[in-house]
TIMI-2910 file (N, C-alpha, C, CB; in pm, 1 decimal, decimal comma, always signed):
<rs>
+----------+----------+----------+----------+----------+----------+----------+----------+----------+----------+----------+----------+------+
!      n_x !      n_y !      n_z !     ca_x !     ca_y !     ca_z !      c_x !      c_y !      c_z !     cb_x !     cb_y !     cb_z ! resn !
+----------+----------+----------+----------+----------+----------+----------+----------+----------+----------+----------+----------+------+
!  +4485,0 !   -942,5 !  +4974,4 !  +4412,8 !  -1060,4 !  +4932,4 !  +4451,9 !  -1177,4 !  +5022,1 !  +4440,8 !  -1092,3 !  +4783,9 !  Unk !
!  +4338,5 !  -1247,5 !  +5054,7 !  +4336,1 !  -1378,4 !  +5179,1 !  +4349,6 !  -1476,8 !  +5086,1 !  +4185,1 !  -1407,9 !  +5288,3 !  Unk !
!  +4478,4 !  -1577,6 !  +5093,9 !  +4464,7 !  -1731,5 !  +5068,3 !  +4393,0 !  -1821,4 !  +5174,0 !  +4604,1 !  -1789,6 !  +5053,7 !  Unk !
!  +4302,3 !  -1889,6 !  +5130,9 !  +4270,0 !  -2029,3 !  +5212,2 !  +4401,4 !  -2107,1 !  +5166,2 !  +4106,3 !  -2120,2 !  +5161,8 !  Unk !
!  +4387,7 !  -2249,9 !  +5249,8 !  +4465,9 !  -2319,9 !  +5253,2 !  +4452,6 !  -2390,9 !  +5125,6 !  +4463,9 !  -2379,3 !  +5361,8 !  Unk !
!  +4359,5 !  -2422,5 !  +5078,9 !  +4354,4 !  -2511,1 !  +4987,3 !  +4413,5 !  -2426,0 !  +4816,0 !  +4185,8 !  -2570,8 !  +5000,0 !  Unk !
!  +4383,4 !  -2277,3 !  +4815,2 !  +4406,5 !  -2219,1 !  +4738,2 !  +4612,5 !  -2260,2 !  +4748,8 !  +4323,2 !  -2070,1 !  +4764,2 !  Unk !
!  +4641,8 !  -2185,6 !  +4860,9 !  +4772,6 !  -2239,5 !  +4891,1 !  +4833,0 !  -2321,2 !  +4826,7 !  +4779,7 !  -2285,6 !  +4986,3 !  Unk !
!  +4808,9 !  -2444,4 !  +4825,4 !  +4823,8 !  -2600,1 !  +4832,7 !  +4818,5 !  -2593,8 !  +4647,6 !  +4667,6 !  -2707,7 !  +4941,2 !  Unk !
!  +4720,9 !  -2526,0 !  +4606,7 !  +4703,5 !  -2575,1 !  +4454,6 !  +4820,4 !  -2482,6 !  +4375,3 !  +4525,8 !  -2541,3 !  +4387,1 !  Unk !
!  +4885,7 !  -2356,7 !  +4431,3 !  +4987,3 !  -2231,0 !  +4386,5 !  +5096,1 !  -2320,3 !  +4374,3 !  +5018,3 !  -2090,1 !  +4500,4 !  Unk !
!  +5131,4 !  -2388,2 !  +4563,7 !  +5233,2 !  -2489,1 !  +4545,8 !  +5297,4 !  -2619,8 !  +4430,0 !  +5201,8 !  -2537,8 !  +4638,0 !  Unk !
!  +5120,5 !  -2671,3 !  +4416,1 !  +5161,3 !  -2778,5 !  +4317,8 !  +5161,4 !  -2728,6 !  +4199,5 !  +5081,9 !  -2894,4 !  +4314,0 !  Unk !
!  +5130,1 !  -2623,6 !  +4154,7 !  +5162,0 !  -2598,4 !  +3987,6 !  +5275,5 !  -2536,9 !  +3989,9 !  +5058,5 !  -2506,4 !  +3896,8 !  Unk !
!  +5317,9 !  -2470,7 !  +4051,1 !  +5490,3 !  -2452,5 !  +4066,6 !  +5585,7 !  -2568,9 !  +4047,7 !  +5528,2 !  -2406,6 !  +4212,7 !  Unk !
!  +5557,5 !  -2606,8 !  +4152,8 !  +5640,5 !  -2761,2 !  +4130,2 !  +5673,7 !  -2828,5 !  +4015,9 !  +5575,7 !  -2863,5 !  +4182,0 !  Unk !
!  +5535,1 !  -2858,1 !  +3946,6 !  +5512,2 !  -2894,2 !  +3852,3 !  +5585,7 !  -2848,1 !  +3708,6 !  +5403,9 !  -2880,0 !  +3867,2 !  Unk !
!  +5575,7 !  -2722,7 !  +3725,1 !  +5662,5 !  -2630,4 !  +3676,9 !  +5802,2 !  -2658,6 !  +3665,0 !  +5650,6 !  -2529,5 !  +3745,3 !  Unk !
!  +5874,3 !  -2646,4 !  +3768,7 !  +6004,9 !  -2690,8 !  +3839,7 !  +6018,3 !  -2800,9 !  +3791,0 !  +6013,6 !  -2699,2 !  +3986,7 !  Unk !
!  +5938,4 !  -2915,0 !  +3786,0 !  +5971,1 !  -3040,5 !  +3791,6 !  +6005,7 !  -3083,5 !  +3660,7 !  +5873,9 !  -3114,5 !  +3848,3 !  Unk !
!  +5927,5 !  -2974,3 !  +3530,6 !  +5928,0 !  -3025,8 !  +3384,0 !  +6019,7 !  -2968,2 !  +3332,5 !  +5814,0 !  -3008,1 !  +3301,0 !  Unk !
!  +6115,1 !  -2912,0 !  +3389,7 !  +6234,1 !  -2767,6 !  +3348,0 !  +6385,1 !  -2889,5 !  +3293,9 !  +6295,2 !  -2620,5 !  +3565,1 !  Unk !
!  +6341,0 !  -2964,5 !  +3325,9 !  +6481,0 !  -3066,0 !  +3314,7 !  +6487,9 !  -3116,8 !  +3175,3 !  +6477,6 !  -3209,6 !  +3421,1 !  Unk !
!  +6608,8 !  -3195,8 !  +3171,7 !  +6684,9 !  -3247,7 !  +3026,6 !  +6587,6 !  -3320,0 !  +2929,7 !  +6812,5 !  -3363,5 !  +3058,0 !  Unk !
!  +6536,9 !  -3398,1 !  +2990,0 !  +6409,3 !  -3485,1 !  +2927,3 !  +6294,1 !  -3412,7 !  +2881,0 !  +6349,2 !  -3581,2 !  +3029,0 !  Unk !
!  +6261,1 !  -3331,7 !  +2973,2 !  +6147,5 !  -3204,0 !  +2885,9 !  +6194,8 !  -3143,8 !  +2792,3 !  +6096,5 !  -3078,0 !  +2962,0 !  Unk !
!  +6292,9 !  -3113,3 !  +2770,0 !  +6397,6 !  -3069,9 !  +2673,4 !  +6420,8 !  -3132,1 !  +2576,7 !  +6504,0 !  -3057,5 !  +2714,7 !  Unk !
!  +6426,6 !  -3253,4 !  +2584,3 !  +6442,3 !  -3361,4 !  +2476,8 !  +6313,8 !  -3372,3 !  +2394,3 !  +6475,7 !  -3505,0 !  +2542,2 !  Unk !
!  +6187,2 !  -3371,8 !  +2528,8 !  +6084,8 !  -3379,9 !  +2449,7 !  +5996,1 !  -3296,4 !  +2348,0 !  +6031,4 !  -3409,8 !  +2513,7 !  Unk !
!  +6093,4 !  -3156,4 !  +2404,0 !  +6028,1 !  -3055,9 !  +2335,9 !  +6107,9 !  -3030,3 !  +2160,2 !  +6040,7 !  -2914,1 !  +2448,7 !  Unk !
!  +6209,6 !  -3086,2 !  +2189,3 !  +6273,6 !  -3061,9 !  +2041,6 !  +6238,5 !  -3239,2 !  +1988,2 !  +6489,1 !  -3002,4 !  +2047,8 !  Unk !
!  +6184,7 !  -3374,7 !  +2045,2 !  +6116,8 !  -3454,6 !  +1957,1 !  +6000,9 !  -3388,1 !  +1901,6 !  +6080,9 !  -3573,6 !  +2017,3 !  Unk !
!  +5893,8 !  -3293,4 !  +1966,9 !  +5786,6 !  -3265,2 !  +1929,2 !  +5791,5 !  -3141,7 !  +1797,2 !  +5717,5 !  -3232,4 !  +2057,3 !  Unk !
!  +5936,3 !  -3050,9 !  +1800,9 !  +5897,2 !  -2992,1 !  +1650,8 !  +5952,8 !  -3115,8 !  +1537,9 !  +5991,8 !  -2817,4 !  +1617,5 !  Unk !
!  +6018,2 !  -3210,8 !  +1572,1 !  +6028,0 !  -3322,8 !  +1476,5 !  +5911,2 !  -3359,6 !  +1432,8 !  +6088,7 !  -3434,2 !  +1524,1 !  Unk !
!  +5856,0 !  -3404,5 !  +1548,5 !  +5723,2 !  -3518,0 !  +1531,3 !  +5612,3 !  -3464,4 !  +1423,0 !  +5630,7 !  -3538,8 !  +1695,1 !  Unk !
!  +5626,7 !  -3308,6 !  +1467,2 !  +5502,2 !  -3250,0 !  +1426,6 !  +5522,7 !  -3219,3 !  +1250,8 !  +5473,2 !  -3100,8 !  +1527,7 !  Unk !
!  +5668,9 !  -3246,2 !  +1183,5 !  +5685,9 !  -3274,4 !  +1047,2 !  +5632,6 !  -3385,2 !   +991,7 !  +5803,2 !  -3278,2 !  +1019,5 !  Unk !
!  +5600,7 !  -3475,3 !  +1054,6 !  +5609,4 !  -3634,6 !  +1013,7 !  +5480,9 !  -3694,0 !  +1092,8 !  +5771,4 !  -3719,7 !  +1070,1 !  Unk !
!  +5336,9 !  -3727,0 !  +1046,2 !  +5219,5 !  -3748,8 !  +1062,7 !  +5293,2 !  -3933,6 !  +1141,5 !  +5105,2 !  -3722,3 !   +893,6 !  Unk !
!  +5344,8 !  -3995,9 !  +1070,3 !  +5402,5 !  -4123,9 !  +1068,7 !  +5475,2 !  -4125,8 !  +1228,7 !  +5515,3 !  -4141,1 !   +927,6 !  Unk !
!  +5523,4 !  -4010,8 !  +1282,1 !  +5536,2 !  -4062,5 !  +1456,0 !  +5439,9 !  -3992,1 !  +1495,2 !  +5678,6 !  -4029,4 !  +1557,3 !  Unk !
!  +5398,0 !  -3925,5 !  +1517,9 !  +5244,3 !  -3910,4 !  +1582,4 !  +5173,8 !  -4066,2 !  +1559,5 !  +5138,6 !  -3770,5 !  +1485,5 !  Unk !
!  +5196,6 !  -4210,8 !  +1482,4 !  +5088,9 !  -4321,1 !  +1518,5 !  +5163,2 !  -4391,3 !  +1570,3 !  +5006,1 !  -4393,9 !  +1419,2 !  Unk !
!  +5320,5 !  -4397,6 !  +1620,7 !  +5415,5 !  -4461,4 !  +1648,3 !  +5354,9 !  -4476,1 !  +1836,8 !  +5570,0 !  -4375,5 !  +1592,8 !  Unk !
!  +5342,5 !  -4619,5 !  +1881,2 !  +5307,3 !  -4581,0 !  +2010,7 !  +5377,0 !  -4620,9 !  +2103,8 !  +5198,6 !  -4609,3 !  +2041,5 !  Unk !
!  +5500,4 !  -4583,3 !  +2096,1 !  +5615,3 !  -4615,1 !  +2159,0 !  +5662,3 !  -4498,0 !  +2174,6 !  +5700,9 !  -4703,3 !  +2099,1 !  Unk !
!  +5682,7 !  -4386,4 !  +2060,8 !  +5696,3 !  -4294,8 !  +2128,0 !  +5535,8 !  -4190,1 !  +2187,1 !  +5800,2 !  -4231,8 !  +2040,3 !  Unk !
!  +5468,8 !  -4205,0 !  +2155,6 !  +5344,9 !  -4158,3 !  +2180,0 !  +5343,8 !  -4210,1 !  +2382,4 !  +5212,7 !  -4249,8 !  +2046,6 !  Unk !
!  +5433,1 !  -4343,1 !  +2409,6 !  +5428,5 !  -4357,5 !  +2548,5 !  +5546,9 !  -4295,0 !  +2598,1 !  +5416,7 !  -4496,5 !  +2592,3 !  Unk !
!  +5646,5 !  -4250,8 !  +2527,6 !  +5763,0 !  -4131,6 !  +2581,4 !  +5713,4 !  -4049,5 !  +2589,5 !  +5876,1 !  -4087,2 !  +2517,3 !  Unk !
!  +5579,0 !  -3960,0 !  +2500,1 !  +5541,6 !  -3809,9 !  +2528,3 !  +5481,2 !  -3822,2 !  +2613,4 !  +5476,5 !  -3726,7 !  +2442,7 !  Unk !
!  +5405,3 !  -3937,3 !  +2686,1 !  +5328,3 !  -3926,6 !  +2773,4 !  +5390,2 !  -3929,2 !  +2921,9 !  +5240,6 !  -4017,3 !  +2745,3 !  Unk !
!  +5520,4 !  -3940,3 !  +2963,2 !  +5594,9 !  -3959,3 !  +3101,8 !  +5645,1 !  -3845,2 !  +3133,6 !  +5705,7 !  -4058,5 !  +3108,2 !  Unk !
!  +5638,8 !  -3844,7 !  +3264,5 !  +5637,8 !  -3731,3 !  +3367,1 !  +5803,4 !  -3679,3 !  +3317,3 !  +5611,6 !  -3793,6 !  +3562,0 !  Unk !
!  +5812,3 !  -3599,8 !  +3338,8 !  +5996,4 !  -3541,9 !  +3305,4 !  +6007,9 !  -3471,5 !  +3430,5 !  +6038,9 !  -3410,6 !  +3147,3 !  Unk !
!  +6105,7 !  -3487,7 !  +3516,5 !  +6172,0 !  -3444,5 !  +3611,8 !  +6328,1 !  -3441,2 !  +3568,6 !  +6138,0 !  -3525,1 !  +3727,3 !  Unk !
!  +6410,0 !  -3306,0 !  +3654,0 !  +6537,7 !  -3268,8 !  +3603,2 !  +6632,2 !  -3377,9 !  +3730,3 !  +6563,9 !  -3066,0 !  +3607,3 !  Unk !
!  +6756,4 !  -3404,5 !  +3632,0 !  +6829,3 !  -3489,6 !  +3737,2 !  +6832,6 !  -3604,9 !  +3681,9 !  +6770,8 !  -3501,2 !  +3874,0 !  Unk !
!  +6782,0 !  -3725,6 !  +3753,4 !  +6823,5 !  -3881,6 !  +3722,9 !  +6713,3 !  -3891,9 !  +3691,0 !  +6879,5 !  -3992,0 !  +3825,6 !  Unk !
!  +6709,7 !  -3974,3 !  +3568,3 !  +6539,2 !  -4043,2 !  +3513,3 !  +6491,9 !  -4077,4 !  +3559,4 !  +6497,5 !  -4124,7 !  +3442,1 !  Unk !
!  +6383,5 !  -4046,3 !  +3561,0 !  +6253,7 !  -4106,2 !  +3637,9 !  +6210,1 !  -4285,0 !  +3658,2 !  +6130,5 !  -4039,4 !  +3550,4 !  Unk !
!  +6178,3 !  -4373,1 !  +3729,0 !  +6182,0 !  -4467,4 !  +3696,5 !  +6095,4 !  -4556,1 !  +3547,2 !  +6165,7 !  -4492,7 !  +3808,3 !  Unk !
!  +5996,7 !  -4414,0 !  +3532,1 !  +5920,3 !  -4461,3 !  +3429,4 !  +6003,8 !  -4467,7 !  +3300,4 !  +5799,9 !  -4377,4 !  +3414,9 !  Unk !
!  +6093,2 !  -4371,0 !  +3272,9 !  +6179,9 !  -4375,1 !  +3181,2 !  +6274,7 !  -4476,6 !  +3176,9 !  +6232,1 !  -4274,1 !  +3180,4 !  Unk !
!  +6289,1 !  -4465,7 !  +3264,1 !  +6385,3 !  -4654,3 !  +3259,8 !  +6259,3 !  -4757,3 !  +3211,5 !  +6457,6 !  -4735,9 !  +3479,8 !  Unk !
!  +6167,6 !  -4796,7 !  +3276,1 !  +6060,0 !  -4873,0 !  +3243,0 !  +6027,2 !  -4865,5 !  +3041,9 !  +5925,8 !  -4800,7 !  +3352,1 !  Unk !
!  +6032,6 !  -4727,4 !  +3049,0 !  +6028,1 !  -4738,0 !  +2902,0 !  +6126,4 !  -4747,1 !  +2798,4 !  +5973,8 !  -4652,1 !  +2868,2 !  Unk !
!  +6216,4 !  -4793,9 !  +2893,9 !  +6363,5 !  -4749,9 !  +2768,0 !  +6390,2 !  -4950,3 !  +2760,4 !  +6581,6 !  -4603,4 !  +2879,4 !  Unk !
!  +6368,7 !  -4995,7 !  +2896,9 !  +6338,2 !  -5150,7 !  +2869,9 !  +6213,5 !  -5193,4 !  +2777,8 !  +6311,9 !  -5218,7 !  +3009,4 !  Unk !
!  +6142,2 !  -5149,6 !  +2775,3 !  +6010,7 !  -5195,3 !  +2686,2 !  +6040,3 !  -5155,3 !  +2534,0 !  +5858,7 !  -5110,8 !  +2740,7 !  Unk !
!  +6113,8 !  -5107,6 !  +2501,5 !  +6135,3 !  -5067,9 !  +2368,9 !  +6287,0 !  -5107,9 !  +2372,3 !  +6095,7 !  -4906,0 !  +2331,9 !  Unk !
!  +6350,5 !  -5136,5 !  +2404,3 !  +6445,6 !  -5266,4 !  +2418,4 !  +6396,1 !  -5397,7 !  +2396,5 !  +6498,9 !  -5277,4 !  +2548,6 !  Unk !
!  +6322,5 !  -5443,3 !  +2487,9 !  +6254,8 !  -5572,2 !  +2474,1 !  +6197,5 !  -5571,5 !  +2282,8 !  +6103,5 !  -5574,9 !  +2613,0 !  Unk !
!  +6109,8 !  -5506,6 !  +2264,6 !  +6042,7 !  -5491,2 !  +2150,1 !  +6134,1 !  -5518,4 !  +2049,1 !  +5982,4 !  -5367,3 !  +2137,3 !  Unk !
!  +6193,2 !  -5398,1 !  +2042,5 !  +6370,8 !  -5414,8 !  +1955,4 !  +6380,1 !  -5538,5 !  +1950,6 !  +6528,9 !  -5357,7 !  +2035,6 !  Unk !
!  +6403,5 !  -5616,5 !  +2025,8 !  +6460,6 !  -5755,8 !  +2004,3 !  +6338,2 !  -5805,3 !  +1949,8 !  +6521,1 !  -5841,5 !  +2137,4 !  Unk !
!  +6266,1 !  -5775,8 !  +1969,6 !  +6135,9 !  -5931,9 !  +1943,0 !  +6113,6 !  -5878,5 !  +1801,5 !  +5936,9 !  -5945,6 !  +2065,3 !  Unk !
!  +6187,7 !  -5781,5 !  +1730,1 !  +6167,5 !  -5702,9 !  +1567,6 !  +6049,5 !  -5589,2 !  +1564,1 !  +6113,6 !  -5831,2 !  +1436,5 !  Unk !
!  +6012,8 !  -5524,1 !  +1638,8 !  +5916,3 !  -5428,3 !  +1613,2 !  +6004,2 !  -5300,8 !  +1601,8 !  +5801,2 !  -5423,4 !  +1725,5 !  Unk !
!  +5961,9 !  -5245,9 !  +1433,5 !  +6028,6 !  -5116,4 !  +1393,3 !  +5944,5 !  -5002,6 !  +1448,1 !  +6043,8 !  -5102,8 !  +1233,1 !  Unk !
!  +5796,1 !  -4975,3 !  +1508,9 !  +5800,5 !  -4870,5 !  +1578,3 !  +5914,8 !  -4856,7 !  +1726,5 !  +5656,3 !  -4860,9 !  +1607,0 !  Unk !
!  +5916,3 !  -5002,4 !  +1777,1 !  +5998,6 !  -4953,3 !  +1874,5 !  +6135,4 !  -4902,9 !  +1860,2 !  +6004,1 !  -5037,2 !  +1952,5 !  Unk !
!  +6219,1 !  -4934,1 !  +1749,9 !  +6324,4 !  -4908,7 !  +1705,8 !  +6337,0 !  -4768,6 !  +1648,3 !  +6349,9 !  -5002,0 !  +1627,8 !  Unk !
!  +6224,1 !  -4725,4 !  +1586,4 !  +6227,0 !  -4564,2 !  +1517,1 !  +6202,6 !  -4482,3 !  +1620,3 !  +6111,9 !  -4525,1 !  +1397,6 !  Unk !
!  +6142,5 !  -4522,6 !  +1739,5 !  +6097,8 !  -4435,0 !  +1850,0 !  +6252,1 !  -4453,2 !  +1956,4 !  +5922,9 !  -4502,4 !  +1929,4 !  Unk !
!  +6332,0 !  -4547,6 !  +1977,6 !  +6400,2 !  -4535,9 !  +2100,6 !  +6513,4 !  -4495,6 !  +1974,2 !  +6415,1 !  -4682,4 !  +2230,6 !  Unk !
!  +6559,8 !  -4482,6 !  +1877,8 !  +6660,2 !  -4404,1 !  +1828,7 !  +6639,8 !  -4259,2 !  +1802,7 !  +6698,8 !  -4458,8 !  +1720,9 !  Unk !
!  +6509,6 !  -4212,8 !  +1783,1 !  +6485,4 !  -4073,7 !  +1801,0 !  +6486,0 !  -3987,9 !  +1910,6 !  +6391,5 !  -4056,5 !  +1764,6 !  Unk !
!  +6416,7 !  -4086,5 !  +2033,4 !  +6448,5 !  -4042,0 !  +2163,7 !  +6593,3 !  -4056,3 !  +2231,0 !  +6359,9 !  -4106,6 !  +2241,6 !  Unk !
!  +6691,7 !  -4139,9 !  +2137,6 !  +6844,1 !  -4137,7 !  +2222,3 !  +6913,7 !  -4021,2 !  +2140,5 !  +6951,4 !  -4306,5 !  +2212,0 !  Unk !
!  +6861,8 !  -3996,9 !  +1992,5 !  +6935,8 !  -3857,9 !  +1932,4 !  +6913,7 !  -3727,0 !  +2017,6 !  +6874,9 !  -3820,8 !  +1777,8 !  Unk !
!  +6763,1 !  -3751,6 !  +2089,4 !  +6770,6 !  -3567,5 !  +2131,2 !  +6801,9 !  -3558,0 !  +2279,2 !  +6601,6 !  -3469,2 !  +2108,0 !  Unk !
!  +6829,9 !  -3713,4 !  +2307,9 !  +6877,1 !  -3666,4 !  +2438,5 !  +7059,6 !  -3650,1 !  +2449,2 !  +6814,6 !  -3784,3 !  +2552,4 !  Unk !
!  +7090,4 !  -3701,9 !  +2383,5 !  +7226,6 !  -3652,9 !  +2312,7 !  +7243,4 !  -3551,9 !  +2293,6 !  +7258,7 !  -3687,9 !  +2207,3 !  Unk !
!  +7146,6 !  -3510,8 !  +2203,4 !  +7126,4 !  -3323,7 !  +2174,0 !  +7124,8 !  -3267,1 !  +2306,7 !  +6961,4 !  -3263,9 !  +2090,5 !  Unk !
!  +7018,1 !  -3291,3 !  +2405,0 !  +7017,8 !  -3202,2 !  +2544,8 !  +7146,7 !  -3201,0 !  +2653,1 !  +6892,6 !  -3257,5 !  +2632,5 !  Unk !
!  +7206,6 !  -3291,7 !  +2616,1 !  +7373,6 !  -3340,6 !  +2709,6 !  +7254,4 !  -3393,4 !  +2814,0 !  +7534,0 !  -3173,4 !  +2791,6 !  Unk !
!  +7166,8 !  -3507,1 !  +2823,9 !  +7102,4 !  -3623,3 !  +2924,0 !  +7176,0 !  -3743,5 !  +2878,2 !  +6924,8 !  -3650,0 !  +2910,6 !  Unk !
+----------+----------+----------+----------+----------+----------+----------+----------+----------+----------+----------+----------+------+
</rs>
């Protein structure tokens, strides 16, 4: 069987992709999500609804994760309890993963 190049190119990036979601944070996210999926009440939370949505790479956080770990910091302070129920759930399971 003949690869074109472009076939190539698309094998490469879903591998990667692959590779790339194998880390601590995918990990984290996968044990928030049998949480989440008990409790209808974080599924409307959109603070963490913007943690399920960031790229997870293994190693050092991504910058988006920093970006979001300040924004729900910020929030925290200004008194918003989704941001507070969402960045203490996301610091328990990354605790859980050793991230």
């Amino acid at each position: 069987m003949k690869l074109t190049n472009q076939q190539l190119k698309q094998i490469i990036r879903e591998e990667l992709q692959n590779v790339l979601s194998e880390g601590s944070m995918s990990d984290a996210k996968k044990s928030i999500e049998q949480e989440v999926d008990a409790s209808s009440h974080w599924r409307r939370n959109k603070y963490l609804k913007g943690f399920m949505s960031l790229k997870y790479v293994s190693g050092n956080p991504p910058e988006d994760y920093v970006s979001w770990v300040r924004n729900a910091e910020q929030a925290m302070e200004e008194g918003s309890n989704e941001a507070s129920e969402a960045y203490y759930l996301v610091k328990k399971h990354m605790k859980k993963v050793g991230a």
